[in-house]
C-alpha positions in Angstrom: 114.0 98.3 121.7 115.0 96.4 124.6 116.8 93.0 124.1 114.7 89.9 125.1 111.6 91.9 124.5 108.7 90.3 122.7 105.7 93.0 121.7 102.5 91.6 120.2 99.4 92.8 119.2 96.8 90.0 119.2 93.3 89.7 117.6 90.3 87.1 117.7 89.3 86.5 114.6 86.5 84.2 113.6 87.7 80.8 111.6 85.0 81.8 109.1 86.8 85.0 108.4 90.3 84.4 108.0 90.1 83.6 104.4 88.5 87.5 104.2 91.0 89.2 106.3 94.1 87.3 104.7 93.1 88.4 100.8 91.8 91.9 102.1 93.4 94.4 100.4 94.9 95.8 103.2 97.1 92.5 104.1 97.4 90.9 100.8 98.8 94.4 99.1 101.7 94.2 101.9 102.2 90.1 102.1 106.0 89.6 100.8 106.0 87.2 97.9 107.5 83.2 99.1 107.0 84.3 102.6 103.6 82.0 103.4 104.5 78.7 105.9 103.0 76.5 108.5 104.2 75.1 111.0 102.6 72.8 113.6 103.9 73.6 117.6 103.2 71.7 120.5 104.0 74.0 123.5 103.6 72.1 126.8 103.4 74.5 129.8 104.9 73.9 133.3 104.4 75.3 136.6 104.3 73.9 140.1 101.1 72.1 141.9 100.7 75.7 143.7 101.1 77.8 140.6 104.4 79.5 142.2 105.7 80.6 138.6 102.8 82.2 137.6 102.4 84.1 141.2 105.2 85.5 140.5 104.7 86.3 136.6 106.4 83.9 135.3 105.1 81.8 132.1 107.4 78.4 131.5 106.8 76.3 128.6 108.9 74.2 126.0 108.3 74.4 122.8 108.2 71.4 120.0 108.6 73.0 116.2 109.5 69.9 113.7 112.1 68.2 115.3 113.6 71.2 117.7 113.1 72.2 121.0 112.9 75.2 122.2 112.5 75.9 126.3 110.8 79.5 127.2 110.8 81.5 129.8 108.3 85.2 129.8 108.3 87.4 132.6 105.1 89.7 133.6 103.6 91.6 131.0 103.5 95.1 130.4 100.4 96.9 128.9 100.7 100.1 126.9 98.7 101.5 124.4 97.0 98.3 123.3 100.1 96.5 123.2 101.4 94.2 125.6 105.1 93.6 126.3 107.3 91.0 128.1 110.7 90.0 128.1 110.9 86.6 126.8 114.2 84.5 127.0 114.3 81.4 124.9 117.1 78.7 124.5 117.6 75.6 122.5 116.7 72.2 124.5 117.4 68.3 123.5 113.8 67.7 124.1 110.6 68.8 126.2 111.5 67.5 130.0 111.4 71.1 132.2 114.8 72.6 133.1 115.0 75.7 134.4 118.9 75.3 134.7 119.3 75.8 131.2 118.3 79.1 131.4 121.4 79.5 133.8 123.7 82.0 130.8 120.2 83.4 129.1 120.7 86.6 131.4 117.5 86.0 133.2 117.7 87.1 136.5 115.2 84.6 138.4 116.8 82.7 141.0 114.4 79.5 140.5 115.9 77.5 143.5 114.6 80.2 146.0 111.1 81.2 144.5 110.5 77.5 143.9 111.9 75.9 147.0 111.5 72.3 147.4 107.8 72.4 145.3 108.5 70.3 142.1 107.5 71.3 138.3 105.2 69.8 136.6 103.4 69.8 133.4 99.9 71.9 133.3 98.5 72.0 129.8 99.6 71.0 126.5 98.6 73.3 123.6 98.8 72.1 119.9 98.8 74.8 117.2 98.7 74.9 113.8 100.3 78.4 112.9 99.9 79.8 109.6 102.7 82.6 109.2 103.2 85.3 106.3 105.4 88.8 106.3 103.8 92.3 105.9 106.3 95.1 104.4 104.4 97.6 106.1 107.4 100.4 105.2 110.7 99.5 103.6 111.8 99.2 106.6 109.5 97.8 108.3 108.2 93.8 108.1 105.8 92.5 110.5 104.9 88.6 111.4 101.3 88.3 110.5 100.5 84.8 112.3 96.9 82.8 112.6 96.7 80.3 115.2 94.2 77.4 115.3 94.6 74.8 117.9 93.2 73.3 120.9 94.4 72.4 124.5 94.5 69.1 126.3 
């Protein structure tokens, strides 16, 4: 698979049915002992008053987990089968003020300064998400991240 590639397969599931699907057979058979955690994230997303990032199919957030930043950047999506794909570059940030420089060595080939011109980023939504994460050995050599969401945007 492609580096910087980020595949998911994402379901809407009813709160009242989480508790069902998580000790189903099917998921809690496969659920790799000690591997259960939450985590609370607050992703704030940026764009510009005009929306020039995501006209040209590009998602900017930065991401708050604990006491780490993380800044993101996901180009458009491919869909294929039911799947959608992206290439997603990510680095490590001191907190969550925009800079697209840092994405400068990531290997991202945007040139920010020309698609964004003199229009200024600014923050659009703020999404916080309570993210319940556990690890499927679907084959021996495979493991998949089985997260649940719930959250709300401001």
């Amino acid at each position: 698979m492609q580096n910087n590639v980020e595949t998911e397969i994402k379901l809407l599931l009813a709160k009242k049915d989480v508790k069902t699907l998580v000790s189903s057979p099917l998921v809690a058979k496969k659920t790799k002992k000690g591997s259960h955690k939450t985590v609370k994230l607050v992703n704030i997303y940026f764009d510009t008053r005009d929306l020039l990032l995501r006209q040209a199919g590009i998602a900017y957030r930065v991401r708050q987990n604990g006491k780490k930043y993380e800044a993101t950047v996901k180009l458009r999506q491919q869909a294929a089968g039911g799947l959608t794909a992206r290439q997603e570059y990510n680095v490590p940030v001191k907190n969550a003020k925009p800079i697209l420089a840092v994405f400068r060595d990531s290997g991202l080939q945007v040139d920010f300064a020309d698609l964004l011109g003199a229009a200024q980023i600014e923050k659009l939504v703020t999404v916080r998400v309570k993210r319940e994460i556990g690890l499927l050995q679907i084959t021996k050599q495979t493991v998949v991240e089985m997260a649940m969401d719930q959250g709300f945007i401001s």
